[in-house]
Residue frames relative to the residue before (quaternion, step in Angstrom):
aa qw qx qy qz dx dy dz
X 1.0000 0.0000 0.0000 0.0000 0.00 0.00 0.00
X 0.4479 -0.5251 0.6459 0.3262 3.89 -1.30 0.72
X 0.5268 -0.5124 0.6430 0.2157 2.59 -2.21 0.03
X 0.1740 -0.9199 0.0928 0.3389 3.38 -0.24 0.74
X 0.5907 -0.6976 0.3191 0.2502 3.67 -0.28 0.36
X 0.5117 0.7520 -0.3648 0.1991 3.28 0.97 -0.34
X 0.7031 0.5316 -0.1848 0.4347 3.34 1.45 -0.54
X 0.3842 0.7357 -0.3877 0.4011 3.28 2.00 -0.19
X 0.1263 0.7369 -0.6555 -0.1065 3.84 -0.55 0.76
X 0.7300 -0.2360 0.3177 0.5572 3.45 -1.49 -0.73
X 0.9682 0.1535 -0.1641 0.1096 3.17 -0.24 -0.53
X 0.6168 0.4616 -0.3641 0.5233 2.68 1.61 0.58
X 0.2922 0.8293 -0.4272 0.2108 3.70 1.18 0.48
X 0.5743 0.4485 -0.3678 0.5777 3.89 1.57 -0.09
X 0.5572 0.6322 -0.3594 0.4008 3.59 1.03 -0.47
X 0.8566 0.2484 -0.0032 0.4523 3.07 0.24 -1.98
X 0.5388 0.5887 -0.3829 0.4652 4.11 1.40 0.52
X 0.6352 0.6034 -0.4166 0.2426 3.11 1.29 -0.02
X 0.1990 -0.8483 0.4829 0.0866 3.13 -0.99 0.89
X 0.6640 -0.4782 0.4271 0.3847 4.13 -0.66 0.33
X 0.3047 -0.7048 0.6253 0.1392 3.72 -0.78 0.77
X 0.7607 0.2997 -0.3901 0.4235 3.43 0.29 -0.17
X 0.6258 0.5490 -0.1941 0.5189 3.34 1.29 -0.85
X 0.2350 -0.6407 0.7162 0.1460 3.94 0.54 -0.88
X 0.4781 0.6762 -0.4511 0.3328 4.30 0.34 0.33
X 0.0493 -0.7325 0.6776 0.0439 3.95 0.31 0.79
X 0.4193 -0.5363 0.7281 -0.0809 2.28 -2.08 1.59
X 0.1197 0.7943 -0.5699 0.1733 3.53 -0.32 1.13
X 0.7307 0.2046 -0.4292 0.4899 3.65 0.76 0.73
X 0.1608 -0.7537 0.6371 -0.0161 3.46 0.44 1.51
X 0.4055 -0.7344 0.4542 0.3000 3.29 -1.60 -0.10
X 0.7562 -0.4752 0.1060 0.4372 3.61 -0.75 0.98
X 0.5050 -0.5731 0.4920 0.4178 3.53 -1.13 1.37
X 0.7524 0.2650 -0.4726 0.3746 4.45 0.06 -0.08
X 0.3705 0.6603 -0.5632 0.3309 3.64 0.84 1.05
X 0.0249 0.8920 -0.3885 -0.2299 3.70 -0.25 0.81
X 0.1656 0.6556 -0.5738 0.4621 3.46 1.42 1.45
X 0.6777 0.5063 -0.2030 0.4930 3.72 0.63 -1.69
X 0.7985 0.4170 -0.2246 0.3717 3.80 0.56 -0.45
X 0.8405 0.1781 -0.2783 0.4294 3.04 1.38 -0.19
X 0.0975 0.8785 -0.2515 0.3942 2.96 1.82 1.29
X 0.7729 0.3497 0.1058 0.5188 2.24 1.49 -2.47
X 0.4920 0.7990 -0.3359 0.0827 3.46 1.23 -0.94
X 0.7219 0.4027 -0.1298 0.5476 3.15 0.53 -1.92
X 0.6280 0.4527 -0.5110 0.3735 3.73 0.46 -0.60
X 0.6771 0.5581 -0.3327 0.3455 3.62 1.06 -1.68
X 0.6111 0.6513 -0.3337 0.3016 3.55 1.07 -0.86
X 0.7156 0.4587 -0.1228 0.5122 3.05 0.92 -1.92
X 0.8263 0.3207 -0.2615 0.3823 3.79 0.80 -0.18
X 0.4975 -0.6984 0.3843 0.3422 2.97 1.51 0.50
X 0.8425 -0.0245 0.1546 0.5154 3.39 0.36 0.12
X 0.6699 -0.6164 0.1785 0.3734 4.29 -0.98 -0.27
X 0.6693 -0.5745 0.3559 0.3087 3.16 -0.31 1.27
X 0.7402 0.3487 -0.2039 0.5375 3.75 -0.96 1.18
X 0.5265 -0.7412 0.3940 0.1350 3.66 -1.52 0.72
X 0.3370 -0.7000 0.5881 0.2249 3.20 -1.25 0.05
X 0.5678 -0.7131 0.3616 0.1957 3.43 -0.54 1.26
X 0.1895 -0.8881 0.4175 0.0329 3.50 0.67 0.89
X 0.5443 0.6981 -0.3954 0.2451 3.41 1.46 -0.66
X 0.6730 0.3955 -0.4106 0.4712 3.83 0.95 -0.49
X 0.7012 0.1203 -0.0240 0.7024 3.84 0.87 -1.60
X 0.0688 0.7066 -0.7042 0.0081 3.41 -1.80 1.10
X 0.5927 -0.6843 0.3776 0.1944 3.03 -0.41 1.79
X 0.6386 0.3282 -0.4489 0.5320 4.05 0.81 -0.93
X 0.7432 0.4678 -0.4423 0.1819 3.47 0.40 -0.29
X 0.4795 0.6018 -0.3928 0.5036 3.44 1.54 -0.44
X 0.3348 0.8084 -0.4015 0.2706 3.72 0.73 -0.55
X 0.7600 0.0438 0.2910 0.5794 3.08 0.58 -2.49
X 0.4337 0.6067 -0.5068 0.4325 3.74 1.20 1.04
X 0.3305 0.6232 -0.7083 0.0270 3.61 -1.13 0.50
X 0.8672 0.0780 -0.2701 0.4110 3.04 -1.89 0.42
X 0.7145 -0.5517 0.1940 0.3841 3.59 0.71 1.49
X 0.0591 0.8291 -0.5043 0.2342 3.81 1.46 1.11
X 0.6500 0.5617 -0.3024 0.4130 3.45 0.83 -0.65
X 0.8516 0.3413 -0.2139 0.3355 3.15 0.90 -0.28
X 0.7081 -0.4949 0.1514 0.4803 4.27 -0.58 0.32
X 0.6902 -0.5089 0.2952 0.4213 3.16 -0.27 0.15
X 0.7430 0.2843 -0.3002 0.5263 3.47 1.03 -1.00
X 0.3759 0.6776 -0.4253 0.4677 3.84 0.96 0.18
X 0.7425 0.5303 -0.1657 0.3742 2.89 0.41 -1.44
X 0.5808 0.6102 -0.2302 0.4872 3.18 0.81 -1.47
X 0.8310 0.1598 -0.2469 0.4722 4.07 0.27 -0.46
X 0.6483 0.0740 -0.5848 0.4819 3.40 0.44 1.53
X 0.7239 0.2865 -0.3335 0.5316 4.12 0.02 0.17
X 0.1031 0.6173 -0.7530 0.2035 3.37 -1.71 0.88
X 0.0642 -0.6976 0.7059 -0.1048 3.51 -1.45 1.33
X 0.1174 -0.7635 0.6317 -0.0653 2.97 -1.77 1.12
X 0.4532 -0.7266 0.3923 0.3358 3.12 -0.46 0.77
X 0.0442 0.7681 -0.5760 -0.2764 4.19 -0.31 -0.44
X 0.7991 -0.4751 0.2336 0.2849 2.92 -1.53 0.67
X 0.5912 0.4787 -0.4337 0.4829 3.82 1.53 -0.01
X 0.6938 -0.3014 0.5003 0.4214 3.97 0.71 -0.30
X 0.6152 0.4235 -0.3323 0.5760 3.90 1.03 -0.78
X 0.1311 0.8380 -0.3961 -0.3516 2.48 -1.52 0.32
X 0.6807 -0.2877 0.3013 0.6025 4.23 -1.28 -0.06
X 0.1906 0.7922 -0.5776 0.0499 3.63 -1.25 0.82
X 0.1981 -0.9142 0.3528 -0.0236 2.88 -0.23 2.37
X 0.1776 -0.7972 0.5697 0.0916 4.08 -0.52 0.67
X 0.2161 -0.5919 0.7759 0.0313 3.46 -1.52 0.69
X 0.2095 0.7365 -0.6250 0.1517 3.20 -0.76 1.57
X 0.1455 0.7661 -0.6260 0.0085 3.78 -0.74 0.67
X 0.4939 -0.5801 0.6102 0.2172 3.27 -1.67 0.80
X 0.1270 0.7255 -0.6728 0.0692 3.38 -1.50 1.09
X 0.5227 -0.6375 0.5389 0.1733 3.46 -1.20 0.62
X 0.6911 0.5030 -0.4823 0.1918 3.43 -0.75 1.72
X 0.8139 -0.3945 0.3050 0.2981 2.81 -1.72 0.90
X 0.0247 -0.7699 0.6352 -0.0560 3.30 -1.02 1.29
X 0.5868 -0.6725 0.3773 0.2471 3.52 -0.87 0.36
X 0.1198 0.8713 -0.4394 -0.1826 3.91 0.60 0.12
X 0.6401 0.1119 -0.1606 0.7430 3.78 1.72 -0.15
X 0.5771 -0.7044 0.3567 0.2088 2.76 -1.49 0.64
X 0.7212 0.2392 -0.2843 0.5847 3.44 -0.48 1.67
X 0.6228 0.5013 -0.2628 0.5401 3.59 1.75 -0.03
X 0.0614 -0.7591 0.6282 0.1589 4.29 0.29 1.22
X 0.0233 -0.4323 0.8844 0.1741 3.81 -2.14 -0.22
X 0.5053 -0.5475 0.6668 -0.0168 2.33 -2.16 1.41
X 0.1588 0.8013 -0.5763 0.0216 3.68 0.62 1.21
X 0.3698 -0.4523 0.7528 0.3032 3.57 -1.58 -0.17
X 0.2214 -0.8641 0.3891 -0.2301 3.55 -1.07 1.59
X 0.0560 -0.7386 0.6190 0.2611 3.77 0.20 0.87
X 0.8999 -0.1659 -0.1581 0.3711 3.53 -1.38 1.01
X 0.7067 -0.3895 0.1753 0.5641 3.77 0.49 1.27
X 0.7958 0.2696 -0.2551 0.4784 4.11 0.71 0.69
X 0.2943 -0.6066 0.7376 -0.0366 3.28 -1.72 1.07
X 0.2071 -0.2953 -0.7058 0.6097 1.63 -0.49 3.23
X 0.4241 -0.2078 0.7424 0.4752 3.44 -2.20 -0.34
X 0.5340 -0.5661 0.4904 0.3923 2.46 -1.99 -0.78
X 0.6278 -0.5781 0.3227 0.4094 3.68 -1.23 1.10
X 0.2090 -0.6222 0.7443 0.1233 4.13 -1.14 1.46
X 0.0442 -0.7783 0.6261 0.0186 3.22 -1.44 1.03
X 0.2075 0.8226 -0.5282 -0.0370 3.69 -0.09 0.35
X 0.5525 -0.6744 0.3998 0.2830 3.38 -1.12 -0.05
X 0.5200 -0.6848 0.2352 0.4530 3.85 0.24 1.04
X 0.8289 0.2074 -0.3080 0.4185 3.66 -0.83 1.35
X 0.5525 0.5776 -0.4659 0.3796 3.13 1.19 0.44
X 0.6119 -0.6485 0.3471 0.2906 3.74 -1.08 0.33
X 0.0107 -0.8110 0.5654 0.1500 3.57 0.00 0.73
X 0.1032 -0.7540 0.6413 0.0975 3.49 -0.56 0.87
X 0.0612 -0.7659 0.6400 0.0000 4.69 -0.38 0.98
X 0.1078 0.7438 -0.6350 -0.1788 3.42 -0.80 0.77
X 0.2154 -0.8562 0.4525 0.1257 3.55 -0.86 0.97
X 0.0998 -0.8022 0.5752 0.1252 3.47 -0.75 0.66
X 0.5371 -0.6768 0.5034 -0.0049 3.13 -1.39 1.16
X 0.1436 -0.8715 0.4446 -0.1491 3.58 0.73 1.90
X 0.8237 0.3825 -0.0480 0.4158 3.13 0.99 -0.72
X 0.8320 -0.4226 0.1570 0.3234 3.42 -1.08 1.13
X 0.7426 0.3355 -0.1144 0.5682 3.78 0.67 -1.33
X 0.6546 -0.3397 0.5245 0.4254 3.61 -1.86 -0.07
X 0.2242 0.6747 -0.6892 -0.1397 3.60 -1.32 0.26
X 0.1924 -0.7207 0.6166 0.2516 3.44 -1.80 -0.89
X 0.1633 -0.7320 0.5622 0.3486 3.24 -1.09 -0.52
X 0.2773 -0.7439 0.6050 0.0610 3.23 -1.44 1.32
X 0.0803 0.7905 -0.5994 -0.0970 3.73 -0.74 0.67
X 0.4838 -0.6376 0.5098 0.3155 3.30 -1.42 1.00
X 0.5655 0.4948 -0.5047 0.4250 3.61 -1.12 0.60
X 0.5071 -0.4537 0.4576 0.5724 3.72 -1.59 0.04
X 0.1040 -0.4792 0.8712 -0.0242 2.81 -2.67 0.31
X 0.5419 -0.4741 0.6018 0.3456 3.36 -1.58 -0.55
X 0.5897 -0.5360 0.4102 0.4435 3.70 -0.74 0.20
X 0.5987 0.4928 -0.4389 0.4540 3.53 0.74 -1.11
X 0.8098 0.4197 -0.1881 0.3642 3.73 0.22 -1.03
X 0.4721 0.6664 -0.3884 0.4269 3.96 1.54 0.85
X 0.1551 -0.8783 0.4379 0.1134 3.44 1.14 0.05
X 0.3756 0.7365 -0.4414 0.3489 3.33 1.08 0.98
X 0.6393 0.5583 -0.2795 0.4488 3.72 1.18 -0.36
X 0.6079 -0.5519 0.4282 0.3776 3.17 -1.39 0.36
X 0.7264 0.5445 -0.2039 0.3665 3.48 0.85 -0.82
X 0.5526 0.5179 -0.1561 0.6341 3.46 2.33 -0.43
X 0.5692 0.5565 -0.4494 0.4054 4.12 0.86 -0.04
X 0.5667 -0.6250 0.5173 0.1435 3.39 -1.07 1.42
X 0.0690 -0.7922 0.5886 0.1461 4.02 -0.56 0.66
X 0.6268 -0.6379 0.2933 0.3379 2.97 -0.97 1.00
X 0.7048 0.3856 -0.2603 0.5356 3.56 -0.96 1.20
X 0.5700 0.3857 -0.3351 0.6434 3.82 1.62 0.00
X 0.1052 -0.7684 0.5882 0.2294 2.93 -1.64 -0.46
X 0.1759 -0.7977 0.5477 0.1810 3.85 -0.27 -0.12
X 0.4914 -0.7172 0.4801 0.1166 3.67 -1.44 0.72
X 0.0323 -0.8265 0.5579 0.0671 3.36 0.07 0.76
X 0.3254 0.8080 -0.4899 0.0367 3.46 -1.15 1.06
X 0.0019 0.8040 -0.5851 0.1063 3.79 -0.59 1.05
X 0.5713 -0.4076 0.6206 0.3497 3.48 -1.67 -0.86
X 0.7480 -0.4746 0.4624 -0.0389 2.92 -1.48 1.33
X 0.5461 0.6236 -0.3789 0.4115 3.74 1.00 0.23
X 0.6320 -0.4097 -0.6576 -0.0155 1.52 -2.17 1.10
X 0.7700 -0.2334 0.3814 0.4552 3.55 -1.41 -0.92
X 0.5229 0.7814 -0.2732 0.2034 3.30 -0.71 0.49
X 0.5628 -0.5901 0.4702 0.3377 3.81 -0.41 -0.48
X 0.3458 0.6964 -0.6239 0.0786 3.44 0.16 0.92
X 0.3887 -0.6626 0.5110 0.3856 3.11 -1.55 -1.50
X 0.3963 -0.5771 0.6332 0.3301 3.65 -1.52 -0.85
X 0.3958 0.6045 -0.6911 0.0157 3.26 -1.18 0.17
X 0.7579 -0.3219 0.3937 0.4086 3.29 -2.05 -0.02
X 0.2169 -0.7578 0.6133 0.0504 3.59 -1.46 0.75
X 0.2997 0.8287 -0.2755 0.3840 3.66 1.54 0.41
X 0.3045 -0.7978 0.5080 0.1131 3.72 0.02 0.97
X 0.4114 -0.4716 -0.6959 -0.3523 1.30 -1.18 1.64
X 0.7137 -0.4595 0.2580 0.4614 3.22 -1.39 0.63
X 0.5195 0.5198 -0.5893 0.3357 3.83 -0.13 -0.41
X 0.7137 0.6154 -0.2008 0.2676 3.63 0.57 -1.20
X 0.6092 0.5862 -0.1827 0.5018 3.04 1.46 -1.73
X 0.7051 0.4813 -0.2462 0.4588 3.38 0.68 -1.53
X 0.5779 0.6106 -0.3555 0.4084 3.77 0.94 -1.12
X 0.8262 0.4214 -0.2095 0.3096 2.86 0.23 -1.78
X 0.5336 -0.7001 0.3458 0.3249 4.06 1.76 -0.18
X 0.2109 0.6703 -0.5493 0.4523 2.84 1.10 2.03
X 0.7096 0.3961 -0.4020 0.4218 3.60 0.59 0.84
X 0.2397 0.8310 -0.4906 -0.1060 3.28 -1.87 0.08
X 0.8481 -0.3599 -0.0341 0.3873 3.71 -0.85 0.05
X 0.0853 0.7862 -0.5948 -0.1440 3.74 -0.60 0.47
X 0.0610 -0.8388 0.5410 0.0079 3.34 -0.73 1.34
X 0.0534 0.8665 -0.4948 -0.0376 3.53 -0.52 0.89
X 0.3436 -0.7864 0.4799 0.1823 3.41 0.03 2.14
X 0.5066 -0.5898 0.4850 0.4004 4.07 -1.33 0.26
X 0.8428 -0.4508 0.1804 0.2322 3.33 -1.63 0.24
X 0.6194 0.5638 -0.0037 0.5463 2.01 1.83 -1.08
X 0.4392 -0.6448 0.4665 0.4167 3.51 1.16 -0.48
X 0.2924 -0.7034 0.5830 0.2828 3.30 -1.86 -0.57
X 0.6747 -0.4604 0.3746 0.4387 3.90 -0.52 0.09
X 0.6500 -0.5339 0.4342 0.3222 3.60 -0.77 1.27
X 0.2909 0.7138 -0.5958 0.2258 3.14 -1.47 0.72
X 0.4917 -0.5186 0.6647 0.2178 3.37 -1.42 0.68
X 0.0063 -0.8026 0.5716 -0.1703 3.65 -0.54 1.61
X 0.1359 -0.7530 0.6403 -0.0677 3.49 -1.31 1.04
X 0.1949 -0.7918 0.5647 0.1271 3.02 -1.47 0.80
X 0.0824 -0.8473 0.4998 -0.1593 3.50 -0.25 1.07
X 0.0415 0.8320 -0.5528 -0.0228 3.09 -0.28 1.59
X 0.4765 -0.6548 0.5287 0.2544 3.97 -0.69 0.26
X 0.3594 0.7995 -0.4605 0.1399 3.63 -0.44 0.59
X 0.2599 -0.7781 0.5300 0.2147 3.75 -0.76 0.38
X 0.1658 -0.6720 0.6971 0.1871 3.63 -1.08 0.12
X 0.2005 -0.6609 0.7149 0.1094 3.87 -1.74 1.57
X 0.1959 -0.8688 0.4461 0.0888 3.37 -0.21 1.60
X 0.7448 0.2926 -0.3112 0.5126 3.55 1.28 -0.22
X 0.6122 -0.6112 0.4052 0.2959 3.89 1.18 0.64
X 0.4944 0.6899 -0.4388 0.2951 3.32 1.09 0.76
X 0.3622 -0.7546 0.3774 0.3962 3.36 1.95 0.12
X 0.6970 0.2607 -0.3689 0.5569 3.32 0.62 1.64
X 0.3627 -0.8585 0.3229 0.1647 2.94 -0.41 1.64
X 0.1065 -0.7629 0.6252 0.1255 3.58 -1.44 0.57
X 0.7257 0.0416 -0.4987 0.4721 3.50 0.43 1.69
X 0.2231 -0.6759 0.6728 0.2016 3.37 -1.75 0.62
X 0.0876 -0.7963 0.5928 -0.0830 3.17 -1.90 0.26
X 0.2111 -0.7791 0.5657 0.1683 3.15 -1.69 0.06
X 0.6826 0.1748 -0.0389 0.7085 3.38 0.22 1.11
X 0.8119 -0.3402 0.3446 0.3262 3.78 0.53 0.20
X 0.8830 0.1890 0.0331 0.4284 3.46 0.15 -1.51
X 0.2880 -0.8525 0.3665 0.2364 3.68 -0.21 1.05
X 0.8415 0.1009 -0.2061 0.4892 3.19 -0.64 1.11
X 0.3706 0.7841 -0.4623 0.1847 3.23 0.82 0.30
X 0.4797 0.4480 -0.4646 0.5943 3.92 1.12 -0.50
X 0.5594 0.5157 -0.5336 0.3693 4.02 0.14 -0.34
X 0.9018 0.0516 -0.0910 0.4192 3.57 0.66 -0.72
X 0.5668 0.0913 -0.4737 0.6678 3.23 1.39 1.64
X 0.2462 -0.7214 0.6262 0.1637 3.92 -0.36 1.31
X 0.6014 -0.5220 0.4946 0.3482 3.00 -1.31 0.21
X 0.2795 -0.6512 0.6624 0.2430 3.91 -0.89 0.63
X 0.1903 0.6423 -0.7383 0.0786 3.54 -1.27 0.81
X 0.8096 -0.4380 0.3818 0.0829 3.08 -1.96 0.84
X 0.0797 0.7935 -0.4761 -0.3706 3.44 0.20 0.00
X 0.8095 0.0569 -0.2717 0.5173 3.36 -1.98 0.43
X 0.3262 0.4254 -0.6570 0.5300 3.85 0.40 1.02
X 0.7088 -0.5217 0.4600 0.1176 3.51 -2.02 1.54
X 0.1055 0.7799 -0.6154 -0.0447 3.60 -0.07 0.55
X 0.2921 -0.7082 0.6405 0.0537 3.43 -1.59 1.05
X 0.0358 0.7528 -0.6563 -0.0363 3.81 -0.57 0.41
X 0.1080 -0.7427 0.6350 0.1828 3.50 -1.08 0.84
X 0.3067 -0.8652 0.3960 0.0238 3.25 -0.52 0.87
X 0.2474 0.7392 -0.6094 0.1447 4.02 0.33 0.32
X 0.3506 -0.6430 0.6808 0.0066 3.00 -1.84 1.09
X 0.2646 0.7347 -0.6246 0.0087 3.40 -0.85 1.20
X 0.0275 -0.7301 0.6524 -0.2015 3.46 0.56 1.07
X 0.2260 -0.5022 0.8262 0.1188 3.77 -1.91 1.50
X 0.9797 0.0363 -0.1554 0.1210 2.48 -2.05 0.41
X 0.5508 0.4519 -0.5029 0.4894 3.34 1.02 0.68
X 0.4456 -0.6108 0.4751 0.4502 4.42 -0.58 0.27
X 0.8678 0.1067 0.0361 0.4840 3.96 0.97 -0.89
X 0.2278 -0.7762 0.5680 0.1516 2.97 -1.00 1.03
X 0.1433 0.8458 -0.4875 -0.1627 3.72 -0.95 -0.73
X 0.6488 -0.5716 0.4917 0.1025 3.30 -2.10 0.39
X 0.5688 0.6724 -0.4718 -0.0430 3.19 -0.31 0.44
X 0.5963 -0.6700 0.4259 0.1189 3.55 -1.60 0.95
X 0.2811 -0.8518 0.4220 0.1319 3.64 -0.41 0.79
X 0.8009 0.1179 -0.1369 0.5709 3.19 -0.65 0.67
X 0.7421 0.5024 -0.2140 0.3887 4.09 1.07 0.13
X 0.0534 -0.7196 0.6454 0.2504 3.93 -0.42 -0.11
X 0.1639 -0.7147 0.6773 0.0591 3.45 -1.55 0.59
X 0.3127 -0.4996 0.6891 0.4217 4.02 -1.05 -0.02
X 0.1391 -0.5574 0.8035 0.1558 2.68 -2.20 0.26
X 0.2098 -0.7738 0.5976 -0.0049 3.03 -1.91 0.71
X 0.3947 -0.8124 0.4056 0.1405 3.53 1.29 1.28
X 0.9174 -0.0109 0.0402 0.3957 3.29 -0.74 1.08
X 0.3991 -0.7693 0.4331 0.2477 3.61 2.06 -0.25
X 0.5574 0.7162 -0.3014 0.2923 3.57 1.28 -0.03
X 0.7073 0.2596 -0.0666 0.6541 3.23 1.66 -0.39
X 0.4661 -0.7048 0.4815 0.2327 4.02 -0.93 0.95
X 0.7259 0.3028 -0.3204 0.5280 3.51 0.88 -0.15
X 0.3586 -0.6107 0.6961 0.1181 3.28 -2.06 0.37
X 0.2645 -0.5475 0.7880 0.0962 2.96 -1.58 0.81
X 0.8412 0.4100 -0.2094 0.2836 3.67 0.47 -0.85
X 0.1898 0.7506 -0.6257 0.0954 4.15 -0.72 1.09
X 0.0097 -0.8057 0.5509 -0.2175 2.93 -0.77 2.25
X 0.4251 -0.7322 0.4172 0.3303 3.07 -0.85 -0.95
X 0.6284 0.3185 -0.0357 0.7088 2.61 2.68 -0.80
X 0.0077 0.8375 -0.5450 -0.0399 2.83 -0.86 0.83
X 0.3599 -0.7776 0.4820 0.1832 3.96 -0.34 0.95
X 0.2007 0.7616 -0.6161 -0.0106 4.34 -0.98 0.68
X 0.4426 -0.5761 0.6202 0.2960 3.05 -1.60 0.68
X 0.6187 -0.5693 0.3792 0.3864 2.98 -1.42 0.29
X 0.5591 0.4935 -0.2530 0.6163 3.52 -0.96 0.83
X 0.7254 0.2846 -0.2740 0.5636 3.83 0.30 -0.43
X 0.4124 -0.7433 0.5253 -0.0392 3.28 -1.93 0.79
X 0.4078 0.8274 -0.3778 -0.0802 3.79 -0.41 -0.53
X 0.5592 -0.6768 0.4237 0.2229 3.22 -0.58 0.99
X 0.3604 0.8291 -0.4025 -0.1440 3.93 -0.68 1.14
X 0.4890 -0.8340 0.2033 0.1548 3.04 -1.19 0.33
X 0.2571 0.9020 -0.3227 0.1274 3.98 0.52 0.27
X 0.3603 -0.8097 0.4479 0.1185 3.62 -0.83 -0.17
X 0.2534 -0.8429 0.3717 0.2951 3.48 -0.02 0.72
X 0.3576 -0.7502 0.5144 0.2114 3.86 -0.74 1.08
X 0.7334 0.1463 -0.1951 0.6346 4.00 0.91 -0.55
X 0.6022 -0.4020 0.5698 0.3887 3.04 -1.99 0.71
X 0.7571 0.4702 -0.4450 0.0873 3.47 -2.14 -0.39
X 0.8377 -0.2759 0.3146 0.3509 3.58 -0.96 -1.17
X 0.4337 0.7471 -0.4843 0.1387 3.79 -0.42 1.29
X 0.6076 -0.7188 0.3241 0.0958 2.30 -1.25 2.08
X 0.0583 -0.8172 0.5732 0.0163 3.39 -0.85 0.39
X 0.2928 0.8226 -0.4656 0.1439 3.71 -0.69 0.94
X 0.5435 -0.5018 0.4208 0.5252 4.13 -0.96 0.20
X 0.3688 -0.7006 0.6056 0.0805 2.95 -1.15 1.77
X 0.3089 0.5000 -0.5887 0.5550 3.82 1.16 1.79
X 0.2266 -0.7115 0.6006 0.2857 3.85 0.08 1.12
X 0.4850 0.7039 -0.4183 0.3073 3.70 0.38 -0.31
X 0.6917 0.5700 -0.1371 0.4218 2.80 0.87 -2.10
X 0.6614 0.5499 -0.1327 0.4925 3.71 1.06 -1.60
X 0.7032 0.3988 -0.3422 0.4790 3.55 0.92 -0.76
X 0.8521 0.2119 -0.1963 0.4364 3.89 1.43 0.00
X 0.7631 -0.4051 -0.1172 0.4898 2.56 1.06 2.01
X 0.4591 0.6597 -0.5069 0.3116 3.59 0.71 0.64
X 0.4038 0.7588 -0.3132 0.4038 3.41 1.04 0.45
X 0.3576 0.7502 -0.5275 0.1762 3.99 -1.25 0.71
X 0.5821 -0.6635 0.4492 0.1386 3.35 -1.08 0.29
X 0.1033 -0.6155 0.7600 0.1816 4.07 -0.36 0.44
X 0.1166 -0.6411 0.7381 0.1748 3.51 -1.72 0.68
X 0.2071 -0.7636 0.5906 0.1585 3.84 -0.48 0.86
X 0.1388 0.7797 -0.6106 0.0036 3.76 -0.40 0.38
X 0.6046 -0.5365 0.4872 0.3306 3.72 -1.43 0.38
X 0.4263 -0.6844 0.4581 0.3742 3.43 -1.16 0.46
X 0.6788 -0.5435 0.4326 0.2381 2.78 -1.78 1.26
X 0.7133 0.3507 -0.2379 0.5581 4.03 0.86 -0.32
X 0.4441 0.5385 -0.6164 0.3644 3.46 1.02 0.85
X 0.3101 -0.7597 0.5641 0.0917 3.62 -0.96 0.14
């Protein structure tokens, strides 16, 4: 049995997630965020921990690993092998095959706190398709779960192959074959196209599709980083953010990067109900490259603003060793879990 959740609102979700370190026990009917017994109970602990005391079971989805997974790298070879497979074809491109299916379950986004999501292969991201621009992705998806879904990818296809119609949604217990070219280059995604769609997308029926040019891009230490929010009591307004799923969780496993080693961040925004997410980096500037469709930049910020649905590709490098924070420059957003840490460290083969 979960813990239950119903009482979890916006603002009191750092309050009422806390859970015992020695014990791992979540506390999930805290008292109201305009109790001021309940606030200053919670304060200094919420401060100093950035968020609610205690983990998030990592054993099914583990954010560092989604980081640096595509086409199902994370897993053993023979694992692997029954949802990804490549072939060369006779131009140099090559055939790249996927096993995706939607199921229904509960996933942990704080610790001691479950959402009932609807899932491409038991996680929210999917996992991250990567192919290289003209090769053939060929996805056959199967439909595990309870409701109609589909899969929608951003780039060209044929019409038949947009799962966006009524006449193109996958019933549960079928499945359907998705297959096209790789085009263009860039940063897109997938997600469900299933009315209605607010839900599908909410509930964490999408993820990356990244399709690198022919040519490649310039070496680099690369991340995938998607932005999303979870409305845990269905009031159509969300009461955690995130990256990757789990709030605050780069707060207490930063990201390791390289210093003055190239750092790539793919970036997609699928945040419901809010019109804009965003990015912003401390103490750093990065180019951006909007959508990843084009090799130059007009843009060096620190912030960067997306609707939902939109993408960009960034780039930068860390000049000092230590700790930088990074979060959605919506202090809101940050105060419910949009929040984390880059850890910049020298290389281990410097001397």
């Amino acid at each position: 049995m979960r813990p239950e959740t119903a009482s979890l609102t916006r603002r009191t979700w750092i309050q009422s997630a806390l859970a015992t370190l020695a014990g791992g026990t979540a506390v999930l009917r805290g008292r109201r965020a305009d109790d001021p017994g309940a606030r200053r109970e919670h304060l200094d602990h919420a401060i100093h921990a950035m968020g609610p005391v205690g983990r998030v079971d990592t054993s099914i989805f583990d954010p560092s690993a989604y980081l640096r997974a595509w086409n199902f790298s994370n897993l053993p070879p023979a694992e692997r092998l029954k949802f990804y497979r490549e072939t060369r074809r006779a131009d140099g491109t090559l055939l790249r095959e996927y096993e995706l299916y939607a199921v229904d379950r509960e996933i942990e986004i704080v610790p001691g706190v479950y959402f009932p999501a609807w899932t491409y292969n038991g996680q929210v991201p999917g996992p991250t398709i990567r192919a290289t621009e003209g090769d053939r992705v060929r996805v056959r998806f199967v439909n595990q779960g309870v409701h109609p879904h589909s899969v929608h990818f951003h780039g060209w296809h044929p019409p038949e192959m947009d799962g966006s119609l009524p006449s193109q949604q996958v019933l549960p217990g079928e499945q359907f074959v998705y297959e096209f070219d790789a085009a263009p280059h860039g940063l897109h995604l997938y997600h469900c196209h299933t009315a209605p769609l607010k839900r599908h997308i909410h509930k964490g029926l999408y993820g990356v599709f990244l399709v690198d040019p022919r040519d490649g891009r310039p070496p680099a230490d690369e991340l995938i980083m998607v932005m999303n929010a979870f409305d845990t009591n269905f009031d159509r307004d969300n009461e955690v953010y995130a990256v990757n799923s789990i709030a605050n969780f780069y707060m207490n496993a930063p990201i390791e990067v390289e210093l003055e080693r190239p750092l790539r961040i793919y970036l997609v925004n699928v945040t419901e109900f809010d019109p804009v997410n965003s990015f912003h980096l401390h103490g750093m500037f990065f180019d951006v490259f909007r959508t990843g469709t084009r090799v130059e930049t007009m843009e060096h910020t620190d912030t960067v603003m997306l609707c939902q649905g939109e993408r960009a590709i960034l780039e930068t490098r860390f000049r000092y060793p230590g700790d930088f924070m990074f979060h959605a420059h919506q202090s809101e957003f940050a105060e419910l879990g949009w929040m984390g840490l880059f850890r910049a460290r020298r290389s281990t083969y410097e001397t």
